[in-house]
C-alpha positions as CSV (number, residue, x, y, z in Angstrom):
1,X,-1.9,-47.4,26.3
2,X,-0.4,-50.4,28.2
3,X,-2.6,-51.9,30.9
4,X,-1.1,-53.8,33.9
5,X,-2.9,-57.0,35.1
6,X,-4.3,-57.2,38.3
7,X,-2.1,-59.2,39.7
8,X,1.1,-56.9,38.1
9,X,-1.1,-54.1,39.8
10,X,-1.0,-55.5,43.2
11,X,2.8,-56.5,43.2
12,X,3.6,-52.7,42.0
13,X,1.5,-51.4,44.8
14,X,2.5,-53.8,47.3
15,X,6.1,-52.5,45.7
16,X,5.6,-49.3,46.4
17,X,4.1,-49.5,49.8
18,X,7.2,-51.4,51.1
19,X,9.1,-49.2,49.6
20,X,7.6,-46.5,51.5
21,X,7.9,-48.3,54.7
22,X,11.6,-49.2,54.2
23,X,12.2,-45.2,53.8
24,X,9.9,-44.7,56.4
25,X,11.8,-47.2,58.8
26,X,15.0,-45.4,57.3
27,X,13.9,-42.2,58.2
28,X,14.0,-43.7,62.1
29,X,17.4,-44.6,62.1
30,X,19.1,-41.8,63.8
31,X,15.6,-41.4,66.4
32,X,16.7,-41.9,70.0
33,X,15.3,-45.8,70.8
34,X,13.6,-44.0,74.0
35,X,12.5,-40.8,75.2
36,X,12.4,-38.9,78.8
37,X,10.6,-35.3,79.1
38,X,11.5,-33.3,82.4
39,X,8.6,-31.7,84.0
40,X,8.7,-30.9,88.1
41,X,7.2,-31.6,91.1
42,X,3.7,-33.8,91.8
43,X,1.4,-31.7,92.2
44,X,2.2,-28.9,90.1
45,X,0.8,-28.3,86.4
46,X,4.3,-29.2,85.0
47,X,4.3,-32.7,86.2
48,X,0.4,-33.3,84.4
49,X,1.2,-32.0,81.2
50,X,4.6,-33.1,80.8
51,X,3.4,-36.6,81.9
52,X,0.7,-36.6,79.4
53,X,2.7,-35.4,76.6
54,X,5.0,-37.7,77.0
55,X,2.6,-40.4,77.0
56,X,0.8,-38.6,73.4
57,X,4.3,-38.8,71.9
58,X,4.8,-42.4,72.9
59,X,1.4,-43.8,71.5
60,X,1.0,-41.6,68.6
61,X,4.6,-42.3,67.3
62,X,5.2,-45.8,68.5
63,X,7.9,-44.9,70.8
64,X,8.8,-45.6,74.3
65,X,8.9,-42.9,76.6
66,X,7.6,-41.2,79.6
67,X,7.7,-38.1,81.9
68,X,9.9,-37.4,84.8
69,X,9.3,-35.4,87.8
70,X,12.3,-33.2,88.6
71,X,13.3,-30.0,90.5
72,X,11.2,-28.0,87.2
73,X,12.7,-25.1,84.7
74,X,15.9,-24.7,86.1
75,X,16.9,-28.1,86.3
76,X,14.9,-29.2,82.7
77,X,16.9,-26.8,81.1
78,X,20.3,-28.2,82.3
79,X,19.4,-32.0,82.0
80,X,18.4,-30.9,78.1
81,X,21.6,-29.3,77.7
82,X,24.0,-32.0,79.0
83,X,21.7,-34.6,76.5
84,X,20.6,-36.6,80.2
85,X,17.0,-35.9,78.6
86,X,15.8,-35.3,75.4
87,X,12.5,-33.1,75.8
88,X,11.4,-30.6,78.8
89,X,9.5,-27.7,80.2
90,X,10.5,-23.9,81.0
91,X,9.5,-20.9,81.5
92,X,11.1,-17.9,79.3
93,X,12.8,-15.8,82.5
94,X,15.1,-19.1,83.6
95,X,15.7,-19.8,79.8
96,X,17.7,-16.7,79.0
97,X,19.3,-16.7,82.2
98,X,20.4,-20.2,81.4
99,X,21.7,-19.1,77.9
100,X,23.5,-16.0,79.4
101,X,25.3,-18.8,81.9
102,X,23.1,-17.0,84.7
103,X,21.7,-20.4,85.6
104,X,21.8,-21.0,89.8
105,X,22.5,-25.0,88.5
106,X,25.5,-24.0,86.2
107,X,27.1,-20.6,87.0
108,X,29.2,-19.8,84.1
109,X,28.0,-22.0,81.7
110,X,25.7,-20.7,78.7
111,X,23.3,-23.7,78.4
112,X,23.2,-23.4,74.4
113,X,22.4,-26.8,73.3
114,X,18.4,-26.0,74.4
115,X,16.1,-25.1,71.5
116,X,12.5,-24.3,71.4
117,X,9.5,-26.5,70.2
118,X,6.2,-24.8,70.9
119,X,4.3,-22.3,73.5
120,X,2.3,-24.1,76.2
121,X,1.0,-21.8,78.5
122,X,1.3,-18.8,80.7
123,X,2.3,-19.2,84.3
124,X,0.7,-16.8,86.9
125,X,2.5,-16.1,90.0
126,X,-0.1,-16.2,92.6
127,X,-0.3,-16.9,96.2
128,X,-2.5,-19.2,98.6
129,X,-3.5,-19.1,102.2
130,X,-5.4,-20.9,104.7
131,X,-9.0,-18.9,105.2
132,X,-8.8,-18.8,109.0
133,X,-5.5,-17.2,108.6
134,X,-6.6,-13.8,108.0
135,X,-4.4,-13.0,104.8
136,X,-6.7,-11.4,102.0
137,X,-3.9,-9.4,100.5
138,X,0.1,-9.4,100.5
139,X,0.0,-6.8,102.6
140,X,-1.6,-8.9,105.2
141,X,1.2,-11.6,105.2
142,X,2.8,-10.9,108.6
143,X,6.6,-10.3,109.1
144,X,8.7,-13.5,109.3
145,X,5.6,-15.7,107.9
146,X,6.9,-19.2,106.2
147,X,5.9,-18.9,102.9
148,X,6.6,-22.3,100.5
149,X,8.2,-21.7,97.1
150,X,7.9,-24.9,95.6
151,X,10.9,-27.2,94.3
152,X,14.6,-25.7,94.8
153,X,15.7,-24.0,91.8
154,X,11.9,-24.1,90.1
155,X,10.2,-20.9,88.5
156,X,8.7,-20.3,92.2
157,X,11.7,-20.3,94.0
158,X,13.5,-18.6,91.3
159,X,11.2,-15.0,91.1
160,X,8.4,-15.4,93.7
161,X,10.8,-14.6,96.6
162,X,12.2,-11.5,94.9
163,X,9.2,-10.6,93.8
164,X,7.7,-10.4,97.8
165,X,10.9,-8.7,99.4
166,X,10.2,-6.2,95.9
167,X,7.0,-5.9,97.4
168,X,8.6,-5.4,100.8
169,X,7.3,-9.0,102.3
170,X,9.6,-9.9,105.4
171,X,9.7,-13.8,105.4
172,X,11.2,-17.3,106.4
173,X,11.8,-19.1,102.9
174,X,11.0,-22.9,102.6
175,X,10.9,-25.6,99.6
176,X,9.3,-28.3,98.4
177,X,6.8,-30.2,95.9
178,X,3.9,-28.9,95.7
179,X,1.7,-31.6,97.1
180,X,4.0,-31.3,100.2
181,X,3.4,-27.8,101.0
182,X,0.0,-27.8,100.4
183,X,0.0,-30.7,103.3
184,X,2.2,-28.6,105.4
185,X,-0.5,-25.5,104.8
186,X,-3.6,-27.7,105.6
187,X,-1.2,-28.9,109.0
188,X,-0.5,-25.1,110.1
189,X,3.3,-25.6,109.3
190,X,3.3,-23.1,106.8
191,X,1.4,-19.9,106.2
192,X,1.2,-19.2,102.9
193,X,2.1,-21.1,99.7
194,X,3.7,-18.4,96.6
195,X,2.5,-20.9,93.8
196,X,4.2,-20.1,89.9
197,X,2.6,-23.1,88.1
198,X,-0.5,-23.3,85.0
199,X,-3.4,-23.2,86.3
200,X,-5.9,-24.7,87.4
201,X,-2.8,-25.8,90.1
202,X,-3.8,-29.6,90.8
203,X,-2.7,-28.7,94.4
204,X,-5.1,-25.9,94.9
205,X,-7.7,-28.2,93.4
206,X,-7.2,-30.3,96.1
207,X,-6.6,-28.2,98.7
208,X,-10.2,-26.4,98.4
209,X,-11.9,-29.6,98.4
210,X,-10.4,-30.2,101.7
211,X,-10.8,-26.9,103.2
212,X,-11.3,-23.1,103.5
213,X,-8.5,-21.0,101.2
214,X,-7.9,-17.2,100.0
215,X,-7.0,-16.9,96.6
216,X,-4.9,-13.5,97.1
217,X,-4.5,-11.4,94.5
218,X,-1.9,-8.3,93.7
219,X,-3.6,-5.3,94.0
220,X,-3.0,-3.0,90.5
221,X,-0.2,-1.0,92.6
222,X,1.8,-4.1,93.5
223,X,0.9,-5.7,89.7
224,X,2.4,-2.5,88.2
225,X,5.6,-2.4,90.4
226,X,6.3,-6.1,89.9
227,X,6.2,-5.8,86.1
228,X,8.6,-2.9,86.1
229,X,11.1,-4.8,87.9
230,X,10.5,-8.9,86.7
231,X,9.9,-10.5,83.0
232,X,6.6,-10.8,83.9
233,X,3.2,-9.8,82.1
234,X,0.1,-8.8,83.4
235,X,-2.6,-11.6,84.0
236,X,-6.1,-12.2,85.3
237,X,-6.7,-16.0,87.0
238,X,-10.5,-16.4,85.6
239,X,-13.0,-17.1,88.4
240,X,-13.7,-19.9,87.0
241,X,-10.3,-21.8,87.8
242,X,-11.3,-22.2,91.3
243,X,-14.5,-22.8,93.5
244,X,-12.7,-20.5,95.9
245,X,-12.6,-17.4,93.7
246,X,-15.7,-15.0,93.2
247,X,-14.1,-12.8,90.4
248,X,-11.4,-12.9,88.8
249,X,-7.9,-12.2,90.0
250,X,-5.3,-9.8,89.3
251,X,-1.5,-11.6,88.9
252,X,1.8,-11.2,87.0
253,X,2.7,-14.4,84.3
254,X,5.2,-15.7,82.6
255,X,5.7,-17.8,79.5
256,X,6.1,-21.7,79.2
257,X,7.9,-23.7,75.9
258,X,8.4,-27.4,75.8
259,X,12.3,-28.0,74.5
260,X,14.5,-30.5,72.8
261,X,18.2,-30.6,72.9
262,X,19.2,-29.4,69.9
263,X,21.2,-31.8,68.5
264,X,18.0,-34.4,68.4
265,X,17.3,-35.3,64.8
266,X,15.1,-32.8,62.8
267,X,12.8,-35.4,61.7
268,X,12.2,-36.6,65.1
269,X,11.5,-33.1,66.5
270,X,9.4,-32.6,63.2
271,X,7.2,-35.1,64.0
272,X,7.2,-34.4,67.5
273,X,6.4,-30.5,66.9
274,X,3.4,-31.7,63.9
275,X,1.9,-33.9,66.2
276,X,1.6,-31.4,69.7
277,X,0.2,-28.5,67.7
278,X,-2.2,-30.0,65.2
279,X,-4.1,-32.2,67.8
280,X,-5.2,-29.3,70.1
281,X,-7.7,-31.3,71.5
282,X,-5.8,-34.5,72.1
283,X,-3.4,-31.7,74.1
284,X,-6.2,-30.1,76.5
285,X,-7.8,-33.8,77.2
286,X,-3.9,-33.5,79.0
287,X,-4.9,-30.3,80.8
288,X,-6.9,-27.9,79.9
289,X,-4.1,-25.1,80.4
290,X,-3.4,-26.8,76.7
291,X,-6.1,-24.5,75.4
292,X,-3.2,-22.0,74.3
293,X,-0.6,-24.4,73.2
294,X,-1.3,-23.2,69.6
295,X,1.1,-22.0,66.7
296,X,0.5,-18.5,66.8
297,X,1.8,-17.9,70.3
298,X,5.5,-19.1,69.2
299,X,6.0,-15.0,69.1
300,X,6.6,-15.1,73.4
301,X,9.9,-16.8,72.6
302,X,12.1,-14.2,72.5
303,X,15.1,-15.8,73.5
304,X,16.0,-19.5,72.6
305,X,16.5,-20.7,69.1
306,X,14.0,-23.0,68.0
307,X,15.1,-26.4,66.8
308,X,14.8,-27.0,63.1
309,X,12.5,-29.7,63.0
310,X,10.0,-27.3,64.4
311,X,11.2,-24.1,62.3
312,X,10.3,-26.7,60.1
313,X,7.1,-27.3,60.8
314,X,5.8,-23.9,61.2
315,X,7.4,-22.4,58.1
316,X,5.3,-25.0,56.4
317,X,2.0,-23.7,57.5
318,X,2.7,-19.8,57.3
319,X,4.5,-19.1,60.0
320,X,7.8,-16.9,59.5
321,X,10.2,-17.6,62.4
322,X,12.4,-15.0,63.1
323,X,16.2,-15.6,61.5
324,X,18.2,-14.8,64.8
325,X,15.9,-17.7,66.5
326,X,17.7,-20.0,64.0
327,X,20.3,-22.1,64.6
């Protein structure tokens, strides 16, 4: 048998390593040179983990890129379609609306170039007051109370007002960012805030620091009308979340994905898709809400294709992806 000297050994090696680095650098030659992911409003649980996991991408990949707070689902899916943004947040009820051209942004237009990436979280609808205000249950909110939705166009704004006139809630609708309201709450301009976000709700956080609030819950009549009528599933806010709460509860949720347009390159969503959901922990140091941003919950995408990269990804550690949410 032949033996190679030393120094014939290192130059092979060395051969071989920058060969693997050329095909490496080669594999990044169709990778967008810079990354945005759409989240929502300060203050809201969109804008942390978005931020965050934008910032893990960046570092852990070498690229540069960075979250960006917009008007939330509605708008993240649009901005995703048109290619202004590569990655983004949403919840499952304004994604198939958005590919059955139901969107409020685009009437009309199926937003089809969105695909899947992987589960983060489910959103509870659930609703805050003031404690002074005397509102412990929906039932107490008075007629013609101003009740903030959040963002324009967001997840909030979107189901939580049909949910309350469901609900038969008489009230005067107003927007904004989640930081804002709570302000406005904590200043008497508003009477109740109708929060959709993952929780703990950074704005709630704050908010019971700085004073008295209800946590009100649905009441399992109200629960079981809302999730005859909305995409919604049942959910329990743990008394834990919040200092405020003394048990835990009763809400209606709904499903968040991250998503890539689906025309980025299948490496780079890969890589993107291998690096969220086999670094758990590195994904609840973001927020703890991270805690089920794991594989096995891919199965509460019913409705958007995934991208390849991350069919990808999942096919090759066990997990079948079903073929209609193929491209």
């Amino acid at each position: 048998m032949r033996l190679l000297s030393p120094r014939l050994l290192a130059g092979t090696v060395a051969g071989t390593l920058l060969v693997a680095a050329s095909a490496a650098a080669q594999d990044r030659s169709d990778w967008p040179e810079n990354f945005t992911v759409g989240t929502a409003s300060q203050g809201g649980t969109y804008f942390v983990y978005g931020s965050g996991w934008a910032n893990l991408i960046a570092d852990e990949l070498g690229l540069s890129g960075g979250g960006e707070v917009t008007g939330g689902p509605n708008q993240n899916l649009a901005l995703v379609h048109t290619g202004d943004i590569a990655l983004g947040l949403t919840t499952m009820g304004p994604a198939a609306e958005a590919l059955a051209g139901e969107s409020p942004l685009a009437p009309g237009v199926p937003l089809d170039n969105v695909c899947a990436l992987f589960p983060m979280y489910e959103t509870p609808f659930s609703i805050t007051t003031l404690a002074d205000s005397d509102i412990e249950s929906i039932a107490d909110i008075p007629d013609g109370a101003s009740i903030g939705f959040g963002p324009a166009a967001s997840t909030s704004d979107t189901y939580f007002p049909a949910i309350l006139e469901e609900l038969g809630v008489e009230f005067d609708r107003r927007n904004g960012g989640w930081n804002d309201l709570g302000g406005q709450l904590q200043d008497g301009l508003i009477d109740v805030i109708a929060f959709a976000a993952g929780i703990p709700i950074p704005a709630v956080s704050q908010l019971e620091v700085q004073t008295d609030i209800n946590i009100v819950e649905f009441t399992e009549e109200e629960q079981a009308k809302v999730l005859e009528a909305f995409p919604v599933s049942p959910f329990m806010i743990p008394a834990s979340t919040y200092q405020t709460l003394e048990a835990d509860a009763r809400a209606v949720s709904m499903w968040n994905f991250t998503i890539a347009g689906c025309d980025l390159p299948e490496d780079f969503v890969y890589e993107i898709t291998k690096l969220s959901l086999e670094n758990n922990d590195k994904m609840m140091d973001i927020h703890r809400s991270a805690a089920t941003s794991i594989p096995e919950n891919f199965q509460y995408n019913t409705v958007l294709p995934f991208h390849p990269g991350a069919v990808r990804w999942y096919e090759e550690n066990g997990y079948e992806i079903p073929d209609d949410l193929k491209l």
